[in-house]
BAMITI-370074 format. One record per residue (C-alpha): residue number from 1; x, y, z. Coordinates in nm, 2 decimals. Layout:
REM residues N
+-----+--------+--------+--------+
|   i |      u |      v |      w |
+-----+--------+--------+--------+
| NUM |      X |      Y |      Z |
...
+-----+--------+--------+--------+
This chain:
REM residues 255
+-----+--------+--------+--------+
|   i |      u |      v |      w |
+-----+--------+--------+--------+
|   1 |   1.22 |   1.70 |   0.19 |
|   2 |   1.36 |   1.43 |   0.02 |
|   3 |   1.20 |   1.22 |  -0.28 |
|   4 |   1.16 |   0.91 |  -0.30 |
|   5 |   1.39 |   0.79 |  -0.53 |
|   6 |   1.70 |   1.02 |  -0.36 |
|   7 |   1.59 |   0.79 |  -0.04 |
|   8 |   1.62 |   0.46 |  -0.23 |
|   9 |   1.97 |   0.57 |  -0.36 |
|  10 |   2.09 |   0.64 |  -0.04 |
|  11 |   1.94 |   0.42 |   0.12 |
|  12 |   2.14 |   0.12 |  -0.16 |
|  13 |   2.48 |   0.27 |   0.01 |
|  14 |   2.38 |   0.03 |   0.32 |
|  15 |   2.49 |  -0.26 |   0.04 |
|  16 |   2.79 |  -0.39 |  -0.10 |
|  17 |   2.70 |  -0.40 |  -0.45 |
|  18 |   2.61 |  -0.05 |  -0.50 |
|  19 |   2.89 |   0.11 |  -0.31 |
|  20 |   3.13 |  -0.05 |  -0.53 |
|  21 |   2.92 |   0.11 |  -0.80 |
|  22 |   2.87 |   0.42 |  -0.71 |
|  23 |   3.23 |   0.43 |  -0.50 |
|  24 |   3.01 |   0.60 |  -0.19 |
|  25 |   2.96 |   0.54 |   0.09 |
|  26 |   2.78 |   0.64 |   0.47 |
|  27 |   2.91 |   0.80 |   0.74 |
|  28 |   2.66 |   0.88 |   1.06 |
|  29 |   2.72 |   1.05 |   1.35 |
|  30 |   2.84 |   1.39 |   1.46 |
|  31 |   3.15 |   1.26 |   1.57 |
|  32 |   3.26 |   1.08 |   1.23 |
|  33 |   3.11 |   1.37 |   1.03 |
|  34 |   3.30 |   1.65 |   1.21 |
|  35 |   3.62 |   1.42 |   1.11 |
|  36 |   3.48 |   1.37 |   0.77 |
|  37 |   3.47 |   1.75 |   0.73 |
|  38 |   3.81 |   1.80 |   0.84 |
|  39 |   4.00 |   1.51 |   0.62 |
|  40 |   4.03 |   1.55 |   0.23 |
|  41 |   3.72 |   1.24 |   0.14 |
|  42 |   3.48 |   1.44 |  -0.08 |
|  43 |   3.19 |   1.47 |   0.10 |
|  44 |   2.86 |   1.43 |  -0.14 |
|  45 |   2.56 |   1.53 |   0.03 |
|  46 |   2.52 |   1.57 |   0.42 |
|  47 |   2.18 |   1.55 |   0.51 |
|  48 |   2.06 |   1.69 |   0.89 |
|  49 |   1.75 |   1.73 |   1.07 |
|  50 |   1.65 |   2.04 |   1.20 |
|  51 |   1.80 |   1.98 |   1.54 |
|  52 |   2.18 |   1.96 |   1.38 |
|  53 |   2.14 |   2.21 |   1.10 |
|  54 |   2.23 |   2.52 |   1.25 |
|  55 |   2.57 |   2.32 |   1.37 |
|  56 |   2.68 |   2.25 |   1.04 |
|  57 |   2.51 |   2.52 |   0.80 |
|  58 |   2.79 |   2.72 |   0.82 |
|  59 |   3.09 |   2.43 |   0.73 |
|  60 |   2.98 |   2.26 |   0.42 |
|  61 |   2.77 |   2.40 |   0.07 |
|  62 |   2.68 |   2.05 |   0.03 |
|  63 |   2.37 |   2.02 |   0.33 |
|  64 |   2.06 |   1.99 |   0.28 |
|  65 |   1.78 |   1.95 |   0.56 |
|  66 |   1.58 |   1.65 |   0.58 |
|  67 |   1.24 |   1.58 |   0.80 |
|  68 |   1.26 |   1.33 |   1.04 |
|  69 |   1.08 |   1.11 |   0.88 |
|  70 |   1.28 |   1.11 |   0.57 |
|  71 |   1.61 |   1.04 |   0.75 |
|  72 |   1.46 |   0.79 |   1.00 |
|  73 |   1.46 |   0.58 |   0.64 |
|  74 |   1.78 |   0.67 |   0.55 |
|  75 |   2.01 |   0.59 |   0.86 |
|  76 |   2.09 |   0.30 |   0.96 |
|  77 |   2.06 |   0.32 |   1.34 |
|  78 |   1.72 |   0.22 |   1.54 |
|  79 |   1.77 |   0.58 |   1.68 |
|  80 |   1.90 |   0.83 |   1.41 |
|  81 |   2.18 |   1.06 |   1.50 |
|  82 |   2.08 |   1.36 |   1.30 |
|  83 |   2.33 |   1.38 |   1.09 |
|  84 |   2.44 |   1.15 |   0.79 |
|  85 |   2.70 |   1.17 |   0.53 |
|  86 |   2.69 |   1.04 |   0.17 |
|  87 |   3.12 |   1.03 |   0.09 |
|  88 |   3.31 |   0.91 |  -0.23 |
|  89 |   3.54 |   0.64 |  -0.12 |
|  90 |   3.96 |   0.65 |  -0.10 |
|  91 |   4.14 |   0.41 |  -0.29 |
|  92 |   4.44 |   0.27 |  -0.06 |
|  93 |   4.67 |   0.11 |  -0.33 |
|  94 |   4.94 |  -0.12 |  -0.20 |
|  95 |   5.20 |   0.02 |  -0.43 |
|  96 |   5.47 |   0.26 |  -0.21 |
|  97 |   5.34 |   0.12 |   0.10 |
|  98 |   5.65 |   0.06 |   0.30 |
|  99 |   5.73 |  -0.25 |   0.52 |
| 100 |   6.13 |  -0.15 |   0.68 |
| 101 |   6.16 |   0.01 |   1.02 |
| 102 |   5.72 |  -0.04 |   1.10 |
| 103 |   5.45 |  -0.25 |   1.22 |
| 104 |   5.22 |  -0.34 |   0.99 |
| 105 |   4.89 |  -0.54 |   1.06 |
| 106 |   4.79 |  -0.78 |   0.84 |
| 107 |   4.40 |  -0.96 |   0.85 |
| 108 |   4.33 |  -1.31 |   0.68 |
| 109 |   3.99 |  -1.36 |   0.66 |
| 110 |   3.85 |  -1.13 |   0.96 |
| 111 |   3.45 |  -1.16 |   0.82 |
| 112 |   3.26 |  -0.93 |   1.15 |
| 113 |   3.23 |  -0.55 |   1.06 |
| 114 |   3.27 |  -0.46 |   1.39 |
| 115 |   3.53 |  -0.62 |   1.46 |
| 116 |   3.69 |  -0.48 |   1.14 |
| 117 |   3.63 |  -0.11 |   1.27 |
| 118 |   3.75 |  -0.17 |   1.65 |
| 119 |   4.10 |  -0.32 |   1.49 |
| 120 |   4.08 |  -0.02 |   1.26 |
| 121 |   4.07 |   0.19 |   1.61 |
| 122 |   4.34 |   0.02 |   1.75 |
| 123 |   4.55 |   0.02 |   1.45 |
| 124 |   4.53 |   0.38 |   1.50 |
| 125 |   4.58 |   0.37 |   1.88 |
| 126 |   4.93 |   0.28 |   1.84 |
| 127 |   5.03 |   0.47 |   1.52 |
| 128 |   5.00 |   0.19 |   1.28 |
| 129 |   5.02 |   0.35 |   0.94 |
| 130 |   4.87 |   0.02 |   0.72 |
| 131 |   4.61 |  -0.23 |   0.73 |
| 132 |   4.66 |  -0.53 |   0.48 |
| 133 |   4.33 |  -0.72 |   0.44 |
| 134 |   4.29 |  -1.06 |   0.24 |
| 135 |   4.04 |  -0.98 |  -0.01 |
| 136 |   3.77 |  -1.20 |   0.17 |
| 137 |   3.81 |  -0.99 |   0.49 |
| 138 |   3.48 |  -0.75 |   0.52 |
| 139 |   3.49 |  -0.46 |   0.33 |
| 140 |   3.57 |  -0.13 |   0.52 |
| 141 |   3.31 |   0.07 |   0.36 |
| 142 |   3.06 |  -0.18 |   0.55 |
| 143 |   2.85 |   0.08 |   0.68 |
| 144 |   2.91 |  -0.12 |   1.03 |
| 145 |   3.29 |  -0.13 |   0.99 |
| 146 |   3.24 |   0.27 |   0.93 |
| 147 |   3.05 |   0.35 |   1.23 |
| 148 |   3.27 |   0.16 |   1.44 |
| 149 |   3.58 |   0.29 |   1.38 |
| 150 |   3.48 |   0.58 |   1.52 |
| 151 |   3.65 |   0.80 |   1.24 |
| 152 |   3.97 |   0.61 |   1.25 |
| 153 |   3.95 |   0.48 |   0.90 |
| 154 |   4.06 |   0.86 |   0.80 |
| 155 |   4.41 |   0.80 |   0.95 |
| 156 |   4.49 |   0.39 |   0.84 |
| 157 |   4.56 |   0.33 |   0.49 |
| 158 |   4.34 |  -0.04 |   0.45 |
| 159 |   4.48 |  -0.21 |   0.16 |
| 160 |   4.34 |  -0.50 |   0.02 |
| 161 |   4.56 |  -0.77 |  -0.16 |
| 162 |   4.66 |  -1.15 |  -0.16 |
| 163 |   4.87 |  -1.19 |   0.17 |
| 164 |   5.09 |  -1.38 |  -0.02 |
| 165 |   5.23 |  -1.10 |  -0.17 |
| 166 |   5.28 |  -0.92 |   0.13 |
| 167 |   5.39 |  -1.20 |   0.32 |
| 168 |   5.68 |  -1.31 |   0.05 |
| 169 |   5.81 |  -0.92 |   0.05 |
| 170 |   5.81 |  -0.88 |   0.42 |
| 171 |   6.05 |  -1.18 |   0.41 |
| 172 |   6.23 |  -1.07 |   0.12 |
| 173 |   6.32 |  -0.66 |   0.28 |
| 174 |   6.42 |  -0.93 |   0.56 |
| 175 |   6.11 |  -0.81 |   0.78 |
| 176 |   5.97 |  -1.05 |   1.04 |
| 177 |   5.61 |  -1.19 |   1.02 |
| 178 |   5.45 |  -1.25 |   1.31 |
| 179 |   5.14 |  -1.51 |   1.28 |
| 180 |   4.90 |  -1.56 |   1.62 |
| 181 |   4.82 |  -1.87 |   1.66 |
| 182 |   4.72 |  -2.09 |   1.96 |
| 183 |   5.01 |  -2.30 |   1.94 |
| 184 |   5.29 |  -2.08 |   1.90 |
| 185 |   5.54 |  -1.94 |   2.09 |
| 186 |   5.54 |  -1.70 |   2.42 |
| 187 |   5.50 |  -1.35 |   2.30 |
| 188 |   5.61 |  -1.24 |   2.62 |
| 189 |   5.96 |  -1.43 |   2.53 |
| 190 |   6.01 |  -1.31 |   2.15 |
| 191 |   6.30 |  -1.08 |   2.13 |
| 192 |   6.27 |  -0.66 |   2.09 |
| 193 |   6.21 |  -0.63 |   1.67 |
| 194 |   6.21 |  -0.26 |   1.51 |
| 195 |   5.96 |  -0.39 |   1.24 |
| 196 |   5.72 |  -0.59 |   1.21 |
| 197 |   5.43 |  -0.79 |   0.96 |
| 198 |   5.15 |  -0.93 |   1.20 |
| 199 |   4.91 |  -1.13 |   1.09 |
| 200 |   4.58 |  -1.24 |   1.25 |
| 201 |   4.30 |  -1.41 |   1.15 |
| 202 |   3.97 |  -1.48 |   1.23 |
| 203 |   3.84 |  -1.65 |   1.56 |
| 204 |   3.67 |  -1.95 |   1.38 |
| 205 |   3.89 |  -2.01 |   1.13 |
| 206 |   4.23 |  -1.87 |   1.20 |
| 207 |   4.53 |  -1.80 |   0.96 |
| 208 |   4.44 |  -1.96 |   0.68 |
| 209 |   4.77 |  -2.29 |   0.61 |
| 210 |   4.89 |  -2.08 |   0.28 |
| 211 |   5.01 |  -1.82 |   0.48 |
| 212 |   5.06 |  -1.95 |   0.82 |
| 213 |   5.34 |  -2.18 |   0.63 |
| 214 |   5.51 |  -1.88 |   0.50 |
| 215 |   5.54 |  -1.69 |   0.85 |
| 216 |   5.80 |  -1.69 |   1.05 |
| 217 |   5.74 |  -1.60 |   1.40 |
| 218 |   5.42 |  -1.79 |   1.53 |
| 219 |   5.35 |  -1.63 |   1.85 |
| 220 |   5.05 |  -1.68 |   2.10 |
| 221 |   4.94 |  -1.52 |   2.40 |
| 222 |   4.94 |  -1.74 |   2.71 |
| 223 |   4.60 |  -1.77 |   2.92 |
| 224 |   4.57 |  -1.84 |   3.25 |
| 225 |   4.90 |  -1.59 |   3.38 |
| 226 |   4.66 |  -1.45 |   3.66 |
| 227 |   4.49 |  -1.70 |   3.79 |
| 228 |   4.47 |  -1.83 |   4.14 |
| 229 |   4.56 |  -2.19 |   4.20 |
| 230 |   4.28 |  -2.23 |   4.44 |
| 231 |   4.07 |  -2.17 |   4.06 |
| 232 |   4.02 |  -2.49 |   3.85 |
| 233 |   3.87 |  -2.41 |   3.51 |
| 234 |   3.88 |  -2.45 |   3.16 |
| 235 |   4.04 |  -2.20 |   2.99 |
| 236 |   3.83 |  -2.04 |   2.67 |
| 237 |   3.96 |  -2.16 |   2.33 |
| 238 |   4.08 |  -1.83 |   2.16 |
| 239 |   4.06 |  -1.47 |   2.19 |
| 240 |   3.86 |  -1.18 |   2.00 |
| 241 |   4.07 |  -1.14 |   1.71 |
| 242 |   4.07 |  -0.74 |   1.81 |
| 243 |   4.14 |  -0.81 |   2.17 |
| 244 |   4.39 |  -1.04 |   2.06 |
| 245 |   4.53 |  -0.76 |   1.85 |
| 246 |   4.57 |  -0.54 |   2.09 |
| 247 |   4.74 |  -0.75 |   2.32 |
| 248 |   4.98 |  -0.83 |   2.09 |
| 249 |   5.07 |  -0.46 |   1.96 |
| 250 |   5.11 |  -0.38 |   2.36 |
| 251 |   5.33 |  -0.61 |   2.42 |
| 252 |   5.53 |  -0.51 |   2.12 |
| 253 |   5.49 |  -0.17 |   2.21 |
| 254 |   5.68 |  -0.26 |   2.54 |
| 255 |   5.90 |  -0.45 |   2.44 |
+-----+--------+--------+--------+
């Protein structure tokens, strides 16, 4: 059984402030735990119920079994999964990450978890190494962000920095940067590149001007390629910056 003040600490990890503190953070599900177990994060504590103990007695020192009760308090879902994991965070540093002969995705100001973890998943969909996040993009230990990555934040290194930086050393290694906007250019008609900096921002606010004046390819997807002529509507205004993402990195990817 857990006490009550082992319940408030964990229970803290669904916050910013004390996962910075503590450099911990949650992890739920049997899918992201079996991950967890098979990466090199330090796991803390996993804490089942008695329906998922006998699963993972045998695989980590660190369990310990929790009533139902107890761990309806500590997850964060409406409907606990069983198993939770309490794990000391990775630093991703941006020092020997390496722009030549790669795509690299880049976020500016990308604020919904969830959409944070589904880019994460695509990032790792089409084997891109790095994430570069403006510092006020959501954090990825957002127990959100987490969960929906689906255990893909164990493969993408995501790097938090001033995109200036980035930007300015992309250009100087002579590596094209790739903003989405609405009013750029036909992806479909940009030339095959070997390497790549894209960046994308966030659906309300988009690239923020400091860095959209430093890129050099602005690119948009088109709307409307499909649709009948007999149809007359109003296309939507933008894309879901992940959707949008992934898109892009196809099109890429064919090219």
């Amino acid at each position: 059984m857990l006490g009550k003040n082992k319940i408030t600490e964990i229970k803290s990890l669904h916050q910013k402030k004390f996962r910075t503190s503590s450099k911990s953070f949650i992890a739920e599900g049997e899918k992201i735990v079996d991950e967890l177990l098979l990466s090199d994060l330090e796991i803390v504590m996993l804490y089942t119920t008695d329906k998922l103990f006998e699963k993972y007695k045998n695989k980590t020192s660190k369990l310990q079994l929790v009533d139902s009760q107890s761990f309806h308090k500590i997850s964060s879902f409406e409907t606990p999964s069983g198993v939770l994991a309490v794990v000391k965070q990775k630093e991703n540093r941006i020092s020997g990450v390496e722009l030549k002969n790669k795509y690299t995705l880049c976020l500016d100001g990308v604020r919904d978890p969830g959409n944070m973890g589904t880019l994460i998943r695509i990032a790792d969909w089409f084997g891109i190494e790095n994430i570069i996040c403006s510092p006020d993009t959501v954090e990825l230990y957002n127990h959100k962000t987490i969960q929906s990555t689906m255990g893909s934040f164990l493969r993408v290194n995501v790097i938090y920095t001033p995109l200036q930086d980035i930007v300015n050393m992309a250009k100087q290694q002579g590596v094209p940067v790739f903003g989405a906007v609405l009013s750029g250019e036909n992806i479909y008609k940009q030339k095959k590149e070997k390497e790549a900096l894209i960046v994308m921002g966030s659906e309300s606010h988009g690239i923020s001007k400091e860095i959209l004046d430093l890129i050099t390819h602005q690119i948009t997807i088109p709307s409307g390629l499909l649709k009948s002529e007999s149809v007359k509507s109003i296309p939507t205004d933008s894309l879901n910056v992940a959707i949008a993402s992934a898109i892009v990195l196809a099109i890429m990817a064919q090219q």
